[in-house]
N, CA, C and O atoms as a GROMACS GRO file, in nm:
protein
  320
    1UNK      N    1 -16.910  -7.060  -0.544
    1UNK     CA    2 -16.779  -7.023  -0.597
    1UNK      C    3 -16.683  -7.008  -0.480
    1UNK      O    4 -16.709  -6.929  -0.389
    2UNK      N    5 -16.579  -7.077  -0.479
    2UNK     CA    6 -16.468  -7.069  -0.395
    2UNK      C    7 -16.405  -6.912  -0.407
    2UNK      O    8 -16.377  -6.874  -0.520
    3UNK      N    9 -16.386  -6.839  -0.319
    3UNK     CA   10 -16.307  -6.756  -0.287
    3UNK      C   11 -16.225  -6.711  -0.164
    3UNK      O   12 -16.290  -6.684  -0.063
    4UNK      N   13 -16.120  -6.702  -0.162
    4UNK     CA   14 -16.010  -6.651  -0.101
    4UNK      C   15 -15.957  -6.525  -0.103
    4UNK      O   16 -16.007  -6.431  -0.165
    5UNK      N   17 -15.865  -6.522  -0.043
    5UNK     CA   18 -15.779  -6.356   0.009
    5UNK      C   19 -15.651  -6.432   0.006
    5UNK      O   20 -15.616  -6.522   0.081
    6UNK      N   21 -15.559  -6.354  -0.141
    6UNK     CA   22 -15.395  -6.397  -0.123
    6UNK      C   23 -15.330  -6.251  -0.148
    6UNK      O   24 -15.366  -6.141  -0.189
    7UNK      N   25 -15.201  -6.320  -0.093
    7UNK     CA   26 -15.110  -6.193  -0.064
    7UNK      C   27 -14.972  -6.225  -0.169
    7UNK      O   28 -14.875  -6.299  -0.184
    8UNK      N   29 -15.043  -6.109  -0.225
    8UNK     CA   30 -14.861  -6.100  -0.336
    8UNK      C   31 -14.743  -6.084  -0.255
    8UNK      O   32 -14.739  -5.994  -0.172
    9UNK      N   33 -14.674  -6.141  -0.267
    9UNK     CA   34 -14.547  -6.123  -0.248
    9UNK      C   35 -14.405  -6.042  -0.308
    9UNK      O   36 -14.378  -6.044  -0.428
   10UNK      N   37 -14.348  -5.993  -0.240
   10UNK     CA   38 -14.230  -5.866  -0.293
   10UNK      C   39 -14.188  -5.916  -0.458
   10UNK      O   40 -14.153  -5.827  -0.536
   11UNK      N   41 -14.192  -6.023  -0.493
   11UNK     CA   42 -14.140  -6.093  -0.579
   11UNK      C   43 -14.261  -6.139  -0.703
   11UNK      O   44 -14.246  -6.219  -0.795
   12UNK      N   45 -14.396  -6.049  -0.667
   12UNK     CA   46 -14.494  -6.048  -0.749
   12UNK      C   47 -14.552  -6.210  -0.747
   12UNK      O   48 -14.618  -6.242  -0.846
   13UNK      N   49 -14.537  -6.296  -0.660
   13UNK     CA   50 -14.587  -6.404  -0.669
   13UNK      C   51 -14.737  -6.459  -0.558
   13UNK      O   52 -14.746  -6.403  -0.448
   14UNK      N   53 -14.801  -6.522  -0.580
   14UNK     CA   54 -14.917  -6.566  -0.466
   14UNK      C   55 -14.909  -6.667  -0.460
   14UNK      O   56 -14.839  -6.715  -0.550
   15UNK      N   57 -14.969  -6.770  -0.357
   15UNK     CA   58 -14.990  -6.915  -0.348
   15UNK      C   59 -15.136  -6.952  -0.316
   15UNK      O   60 -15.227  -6.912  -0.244
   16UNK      N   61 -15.113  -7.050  -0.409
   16UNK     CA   62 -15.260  -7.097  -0.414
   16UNK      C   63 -15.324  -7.196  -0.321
   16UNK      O   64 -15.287  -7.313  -0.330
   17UNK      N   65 -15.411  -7.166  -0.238
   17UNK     CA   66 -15.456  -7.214  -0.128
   17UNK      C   67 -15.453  -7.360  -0.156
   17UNK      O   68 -15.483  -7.394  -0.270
   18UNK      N   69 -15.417  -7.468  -0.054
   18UNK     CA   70 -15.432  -7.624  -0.088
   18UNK      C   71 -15.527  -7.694  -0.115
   18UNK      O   72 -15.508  -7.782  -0.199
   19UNK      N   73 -15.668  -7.680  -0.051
   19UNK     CA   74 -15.815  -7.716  -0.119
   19UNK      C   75 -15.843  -7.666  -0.265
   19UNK      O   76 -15.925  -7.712  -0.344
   20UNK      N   77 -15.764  -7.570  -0.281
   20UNK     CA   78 -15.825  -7.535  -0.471
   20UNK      C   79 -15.712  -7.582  -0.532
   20UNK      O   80 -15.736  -7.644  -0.636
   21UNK      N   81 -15.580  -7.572  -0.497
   21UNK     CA   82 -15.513  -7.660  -0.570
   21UNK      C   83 -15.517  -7.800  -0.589
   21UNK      O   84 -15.467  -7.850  -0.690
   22UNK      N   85 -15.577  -7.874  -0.495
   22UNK     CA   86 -15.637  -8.023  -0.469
   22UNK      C   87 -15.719  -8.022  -0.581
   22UNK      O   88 -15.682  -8.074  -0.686
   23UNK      N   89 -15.861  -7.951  -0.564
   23UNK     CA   90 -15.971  -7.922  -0.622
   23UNK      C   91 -15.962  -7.957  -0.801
   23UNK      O   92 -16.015  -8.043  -0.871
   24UNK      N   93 -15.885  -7.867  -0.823
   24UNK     CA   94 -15.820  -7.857  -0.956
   24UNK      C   95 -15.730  -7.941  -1.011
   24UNK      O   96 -15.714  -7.957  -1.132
   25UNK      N   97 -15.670  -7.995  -0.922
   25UNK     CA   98 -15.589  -8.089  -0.976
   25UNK      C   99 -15.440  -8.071  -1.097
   25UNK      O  100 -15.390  -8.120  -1.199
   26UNK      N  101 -15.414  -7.925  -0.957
   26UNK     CA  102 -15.288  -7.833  -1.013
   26UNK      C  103 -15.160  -7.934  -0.985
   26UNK      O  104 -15.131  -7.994  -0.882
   27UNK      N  105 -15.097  -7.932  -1.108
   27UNK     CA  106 -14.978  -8.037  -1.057
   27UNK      C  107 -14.832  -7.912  -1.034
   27UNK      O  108 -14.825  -7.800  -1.084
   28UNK      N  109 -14.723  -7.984  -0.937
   28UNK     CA  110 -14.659  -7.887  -0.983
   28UNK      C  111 -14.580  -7.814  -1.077
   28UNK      O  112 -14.493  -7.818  -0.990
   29UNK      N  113 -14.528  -7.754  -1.166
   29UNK     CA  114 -14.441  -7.700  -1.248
   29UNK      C  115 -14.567  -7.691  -1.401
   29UNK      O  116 -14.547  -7.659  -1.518
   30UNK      N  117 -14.695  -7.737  -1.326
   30UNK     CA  118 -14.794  -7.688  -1.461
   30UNK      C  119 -14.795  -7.580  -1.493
   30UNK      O  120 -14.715  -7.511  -1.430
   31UNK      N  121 -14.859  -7.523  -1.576
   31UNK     CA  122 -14.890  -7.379  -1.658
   31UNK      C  123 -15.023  -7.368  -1.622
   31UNK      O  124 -15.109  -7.457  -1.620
   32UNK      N  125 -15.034  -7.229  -1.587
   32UNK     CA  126 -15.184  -7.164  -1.567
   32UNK      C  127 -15.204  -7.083  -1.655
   32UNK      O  128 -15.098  -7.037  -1.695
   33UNK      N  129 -15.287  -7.044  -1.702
   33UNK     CA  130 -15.363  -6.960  -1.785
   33UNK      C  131 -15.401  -6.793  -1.705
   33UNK      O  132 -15.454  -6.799  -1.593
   34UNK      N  133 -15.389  -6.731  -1.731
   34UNK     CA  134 -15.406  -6.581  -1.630
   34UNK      C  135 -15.445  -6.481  -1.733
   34UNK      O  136 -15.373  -6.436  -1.822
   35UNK      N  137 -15.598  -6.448  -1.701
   35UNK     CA  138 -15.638  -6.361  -1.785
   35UNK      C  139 -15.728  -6.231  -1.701
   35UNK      O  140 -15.808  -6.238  -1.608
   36UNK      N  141 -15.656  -6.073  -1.805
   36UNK     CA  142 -15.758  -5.978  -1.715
   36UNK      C  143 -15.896  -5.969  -1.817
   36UNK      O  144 -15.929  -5.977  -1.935
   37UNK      N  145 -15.950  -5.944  -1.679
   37UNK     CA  146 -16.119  -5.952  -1.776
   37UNK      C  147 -16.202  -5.850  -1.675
   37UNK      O  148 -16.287  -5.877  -1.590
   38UNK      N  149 -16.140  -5.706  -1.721
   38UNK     CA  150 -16.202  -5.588  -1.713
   38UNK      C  151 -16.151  -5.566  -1.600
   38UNK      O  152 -16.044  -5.625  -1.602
   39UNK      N  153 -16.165  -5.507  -1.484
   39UNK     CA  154 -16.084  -5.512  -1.355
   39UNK      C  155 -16.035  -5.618  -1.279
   39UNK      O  156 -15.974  -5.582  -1.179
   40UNK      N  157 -16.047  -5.768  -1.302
   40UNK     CA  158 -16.076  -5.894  -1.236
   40UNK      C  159 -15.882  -5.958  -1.315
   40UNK      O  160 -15.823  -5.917  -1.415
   41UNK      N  161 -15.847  -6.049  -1.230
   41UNK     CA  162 -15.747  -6.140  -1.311
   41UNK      C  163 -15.844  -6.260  -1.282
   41UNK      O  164 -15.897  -6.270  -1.171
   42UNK      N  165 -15.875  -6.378  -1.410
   42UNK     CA  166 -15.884  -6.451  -1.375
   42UNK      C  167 -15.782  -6.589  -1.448
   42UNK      O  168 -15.726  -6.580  -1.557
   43UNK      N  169 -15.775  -6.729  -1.346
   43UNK     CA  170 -15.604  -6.790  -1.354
   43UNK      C  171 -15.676  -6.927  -1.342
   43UNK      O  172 -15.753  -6.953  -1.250
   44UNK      N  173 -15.648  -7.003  -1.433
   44UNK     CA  174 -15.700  -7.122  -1.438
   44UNK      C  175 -15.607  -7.190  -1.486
   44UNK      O  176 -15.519  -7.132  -1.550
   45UNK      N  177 -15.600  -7.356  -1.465
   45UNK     CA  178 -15.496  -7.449  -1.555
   45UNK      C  179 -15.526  -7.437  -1.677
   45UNK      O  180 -15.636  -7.416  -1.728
   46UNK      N  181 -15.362  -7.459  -1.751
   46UNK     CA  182 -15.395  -7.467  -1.891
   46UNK      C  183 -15.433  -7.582  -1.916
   46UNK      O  184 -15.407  -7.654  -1.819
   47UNK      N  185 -15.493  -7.651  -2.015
   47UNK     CA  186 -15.528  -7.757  -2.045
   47UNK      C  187 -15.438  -7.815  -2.096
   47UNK      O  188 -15.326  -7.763  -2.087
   48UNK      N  189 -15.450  -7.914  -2.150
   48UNK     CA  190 -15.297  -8.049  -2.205
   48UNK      C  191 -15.339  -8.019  -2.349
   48UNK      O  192 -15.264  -7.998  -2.444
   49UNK      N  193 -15.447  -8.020  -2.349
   49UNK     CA  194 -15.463  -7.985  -2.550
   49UNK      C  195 -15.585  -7.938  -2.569
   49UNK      O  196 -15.664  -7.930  -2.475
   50UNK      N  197 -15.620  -7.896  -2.704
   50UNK     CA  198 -15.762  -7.791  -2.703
   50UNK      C  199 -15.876  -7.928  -2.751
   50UNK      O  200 -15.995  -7.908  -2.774
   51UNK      N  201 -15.812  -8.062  -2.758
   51UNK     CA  202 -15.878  -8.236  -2.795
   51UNK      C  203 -15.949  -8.175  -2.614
   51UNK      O  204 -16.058  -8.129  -2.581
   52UNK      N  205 -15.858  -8.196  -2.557
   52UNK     CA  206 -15.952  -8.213  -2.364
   52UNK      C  207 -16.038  -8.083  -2.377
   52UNK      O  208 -16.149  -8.075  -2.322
   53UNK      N  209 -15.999  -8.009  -2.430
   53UNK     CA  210 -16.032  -7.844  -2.416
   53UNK      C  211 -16.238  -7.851  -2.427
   53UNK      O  212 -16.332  -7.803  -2.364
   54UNK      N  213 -16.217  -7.953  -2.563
   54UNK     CA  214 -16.381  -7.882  -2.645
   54UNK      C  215 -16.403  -8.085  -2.617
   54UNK      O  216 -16.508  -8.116  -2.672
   55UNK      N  217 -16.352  -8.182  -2.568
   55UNK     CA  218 -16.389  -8.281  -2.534
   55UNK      C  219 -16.536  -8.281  -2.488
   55UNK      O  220 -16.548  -8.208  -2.390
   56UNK      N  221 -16.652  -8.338  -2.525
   56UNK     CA  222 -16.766  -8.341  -2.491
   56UNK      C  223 -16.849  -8.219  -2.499
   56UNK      O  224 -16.958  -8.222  -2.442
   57UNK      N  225 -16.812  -8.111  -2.563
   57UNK     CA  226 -16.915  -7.966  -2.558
   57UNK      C  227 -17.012  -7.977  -2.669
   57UNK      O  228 -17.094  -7.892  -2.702
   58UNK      N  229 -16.989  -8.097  -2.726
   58UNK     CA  230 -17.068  -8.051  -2.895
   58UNK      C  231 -17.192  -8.244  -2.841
   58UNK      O  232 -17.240  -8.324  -2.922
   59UNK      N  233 -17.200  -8.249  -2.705
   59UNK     CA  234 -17.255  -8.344  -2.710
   59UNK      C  235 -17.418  -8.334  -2.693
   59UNK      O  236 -17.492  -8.249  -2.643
   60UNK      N  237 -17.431  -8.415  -2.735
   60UNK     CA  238 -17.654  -8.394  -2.736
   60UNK      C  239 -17.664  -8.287  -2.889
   60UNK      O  240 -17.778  -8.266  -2.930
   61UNK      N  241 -17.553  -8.226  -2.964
   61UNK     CA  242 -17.608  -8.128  -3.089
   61UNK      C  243 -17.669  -8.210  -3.194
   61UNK      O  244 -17.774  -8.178  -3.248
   62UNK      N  245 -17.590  -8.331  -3.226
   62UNK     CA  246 -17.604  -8.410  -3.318
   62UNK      C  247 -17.763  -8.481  -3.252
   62UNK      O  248 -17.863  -8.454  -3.318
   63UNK      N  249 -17.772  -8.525  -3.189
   63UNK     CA  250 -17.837  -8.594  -3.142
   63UNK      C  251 -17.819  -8.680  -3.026
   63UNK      O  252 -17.708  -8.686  -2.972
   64UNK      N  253 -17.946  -8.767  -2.969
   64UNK     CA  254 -17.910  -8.818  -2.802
   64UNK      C  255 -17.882  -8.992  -2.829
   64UNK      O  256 -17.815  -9.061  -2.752
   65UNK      N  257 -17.922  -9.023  -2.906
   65UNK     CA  258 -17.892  -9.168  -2.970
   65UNK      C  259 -17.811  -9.177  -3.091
   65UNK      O  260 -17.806  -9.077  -3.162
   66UNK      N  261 -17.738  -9.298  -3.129
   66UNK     CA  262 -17.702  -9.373  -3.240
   66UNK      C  263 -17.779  -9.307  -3.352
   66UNK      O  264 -17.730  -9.223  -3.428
   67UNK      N  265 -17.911  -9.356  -3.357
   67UNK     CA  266 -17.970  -9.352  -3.451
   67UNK      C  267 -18.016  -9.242  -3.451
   67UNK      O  268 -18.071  -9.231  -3.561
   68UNK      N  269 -18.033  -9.122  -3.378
   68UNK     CA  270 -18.062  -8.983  -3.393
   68UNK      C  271 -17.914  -8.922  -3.484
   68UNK      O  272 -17.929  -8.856  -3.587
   69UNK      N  273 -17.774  -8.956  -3.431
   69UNK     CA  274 -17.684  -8.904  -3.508
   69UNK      C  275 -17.661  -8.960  -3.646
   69UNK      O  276 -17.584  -8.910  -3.728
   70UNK      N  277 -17.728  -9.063  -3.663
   70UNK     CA  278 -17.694  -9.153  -3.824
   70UNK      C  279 -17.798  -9.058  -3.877
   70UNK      O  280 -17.741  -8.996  -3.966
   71UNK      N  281 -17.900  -9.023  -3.868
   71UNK     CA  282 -17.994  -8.953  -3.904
   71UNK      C  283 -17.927  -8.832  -3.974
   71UNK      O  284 -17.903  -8.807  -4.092
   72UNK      N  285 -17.907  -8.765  -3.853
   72UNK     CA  286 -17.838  -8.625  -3.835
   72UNK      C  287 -17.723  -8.684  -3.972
   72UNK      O  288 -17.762  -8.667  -4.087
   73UNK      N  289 -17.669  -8.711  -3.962
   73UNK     CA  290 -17.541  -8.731  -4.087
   73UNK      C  291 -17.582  -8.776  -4.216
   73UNK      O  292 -17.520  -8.734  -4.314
   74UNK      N  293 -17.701  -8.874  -4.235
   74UNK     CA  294 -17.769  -8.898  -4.341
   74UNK      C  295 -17.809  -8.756  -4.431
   74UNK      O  296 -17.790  -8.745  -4.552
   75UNK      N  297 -17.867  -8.649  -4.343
   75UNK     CA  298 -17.978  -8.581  -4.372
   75UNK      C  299 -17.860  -8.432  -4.451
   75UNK      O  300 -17.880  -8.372  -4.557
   76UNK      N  301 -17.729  -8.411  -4.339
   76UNK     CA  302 -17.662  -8.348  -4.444
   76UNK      C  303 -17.571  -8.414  -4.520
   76UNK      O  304 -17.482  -8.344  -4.567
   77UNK      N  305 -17.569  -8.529  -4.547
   77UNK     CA  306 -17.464  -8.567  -4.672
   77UNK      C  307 -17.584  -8.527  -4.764
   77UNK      O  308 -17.559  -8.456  -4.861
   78UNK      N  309 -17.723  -8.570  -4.737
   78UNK     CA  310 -17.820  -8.540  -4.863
   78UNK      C  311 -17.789  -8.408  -4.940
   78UNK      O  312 -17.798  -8.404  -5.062
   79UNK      N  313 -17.755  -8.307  -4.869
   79UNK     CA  314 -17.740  -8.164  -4.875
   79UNK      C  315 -17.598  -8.157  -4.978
   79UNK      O  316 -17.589  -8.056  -5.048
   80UNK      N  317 -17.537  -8.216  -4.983
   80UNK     CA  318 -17.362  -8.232  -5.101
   80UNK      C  319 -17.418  -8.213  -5.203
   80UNK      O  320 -17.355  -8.212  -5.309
   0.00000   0.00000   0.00000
C-alpha cells in the first residue's frame, strides 16, 4: 500500500503526490470521492458510472464457460 505524508494547507487543501496521481490515473478537474471511515479519511476517484463501477465483479458467478452460463440460465428460467 502506497503511503505518504501531506500537508494541508491554510486553505484546507492537500496535493496529491505525482506517482499516485499517475498511478490512478487522476485527470485534472476530476471528482474524488472522500470518505471518513472511523478515524481514517479515505479519497479515491469517482468513477464515470456505477456500468465501470460493478464492470466485471459478478464474473466466474454464473459460470467459467459459455456453456456453464447457458446452463446456469437454462436451470433458472426452469424455476418461472
Amino acid at each position: 500500500m502506497d503511503r505518504v505524508i501531506v500537508k494541508v494547507s491554510s486553505k484546507r487543501q492537500i496535493t496529491i503526490p505525482a506517482a499516485i496521481y499517475k498511478k490512478l490515473g487522476i485527470q485534472p478537474g476530476q471528482k474524488l470521492l472522500l470518505e471518513l471511515q472511523g478515524d481514517k479519511l479515505v479519497l479515491w476517484p469517482k468513477t464515470k458510472s456505477y456500468t465501470e463501477l460493478l464492470a466485471g465483479s459478478l464474473k466466474g458467478i454464473y459460470g467459467q464457460t459459455k456453456e456453464e452460463i447457458d446452463e446456469f440460465v437454462r436451470k433458472e428460467r426452469e424455476t418461472w
